[in-house]
N, C-alpha and C positions, 0 to 999 in steps of 0.2 A: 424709303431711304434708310431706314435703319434696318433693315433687314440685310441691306450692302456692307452696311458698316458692320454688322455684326458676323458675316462671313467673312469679314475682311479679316478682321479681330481676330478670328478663331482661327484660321490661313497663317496668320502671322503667332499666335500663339504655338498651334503645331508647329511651326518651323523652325521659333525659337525652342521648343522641348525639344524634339530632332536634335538640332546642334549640340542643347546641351547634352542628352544623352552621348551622342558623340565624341565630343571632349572627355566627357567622366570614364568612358571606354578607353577612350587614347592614353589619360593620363592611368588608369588603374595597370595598362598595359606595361608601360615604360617604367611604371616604378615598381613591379612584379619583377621579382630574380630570378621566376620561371624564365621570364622574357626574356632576359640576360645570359640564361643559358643557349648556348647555339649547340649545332649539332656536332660541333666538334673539343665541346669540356664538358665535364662531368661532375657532378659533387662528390669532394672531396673530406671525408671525416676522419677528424685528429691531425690535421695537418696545420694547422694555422695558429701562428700567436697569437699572445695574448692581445685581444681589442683588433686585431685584424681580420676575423673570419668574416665570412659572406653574408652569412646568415644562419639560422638556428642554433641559438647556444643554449638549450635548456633553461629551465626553470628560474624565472628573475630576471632571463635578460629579454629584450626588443627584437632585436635581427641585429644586422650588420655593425660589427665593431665593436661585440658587446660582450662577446670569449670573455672569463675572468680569470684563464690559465693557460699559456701555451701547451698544445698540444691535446686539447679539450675533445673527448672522445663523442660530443654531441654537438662539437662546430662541426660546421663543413665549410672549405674554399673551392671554386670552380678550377679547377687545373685540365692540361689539355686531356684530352682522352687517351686512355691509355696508359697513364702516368702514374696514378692515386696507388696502386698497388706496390709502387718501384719507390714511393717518397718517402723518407723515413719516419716515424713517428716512434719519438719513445716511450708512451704512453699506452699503446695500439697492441695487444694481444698476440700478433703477428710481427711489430715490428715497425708495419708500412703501415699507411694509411687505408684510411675500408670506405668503401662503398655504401654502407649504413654505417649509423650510430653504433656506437660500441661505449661499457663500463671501461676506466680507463684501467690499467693493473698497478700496481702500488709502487 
């Protein structure tokens, strides 16, 4: 009799790790800003005010929201594709926004 119960146990133990591994998958998915890019935007660096970027502001800050200067040459915003090179940036080397990080110019 206790050898039922202890297959049971173990049955229902796997199944609950299963789910939870599942969940922790699901959720690291959806809060990922990999996940949030689709195939039609791109990261967009020096384009984003101040506390509005997507993600990556350099050194000090978190992710999202967390730019400490508009036009931050190490934010990026997802904008559609195509775009990032045509968006102005007065910060940006070029002018427009870049497709990596860029020093910002004085």
């Amino acid at each position: 009799m206790s050898n039922t119960i202890t297959r049971r146990n173990a049955a229902q133990i796997a199944t609950g790790a299963a789910l939870a591994l599942a969940m922790g998958a699901a959720l690291t998915l959806a809060a990922s800003p990999a996940a949030a890019q689709s195939a039609d935007k791109e990261k967009c660096f020096g384009v984003a005010l101040k506390g509005k970027n997507d993600c990556a502001a350099g050194p000090g800050t978190t992710c999202a929201g967390t730019s400490k200067v508009d036009y931050q040459g190490n934010a990026w915003s997802l904008v559609p594709k195509g775009s990032c090179e045509k968006t102005a940036s007065p910060k940006s080397p070029s002018g427009f926004g870049q497709l990596a990080a860029f020093k910002e110019k004085a």
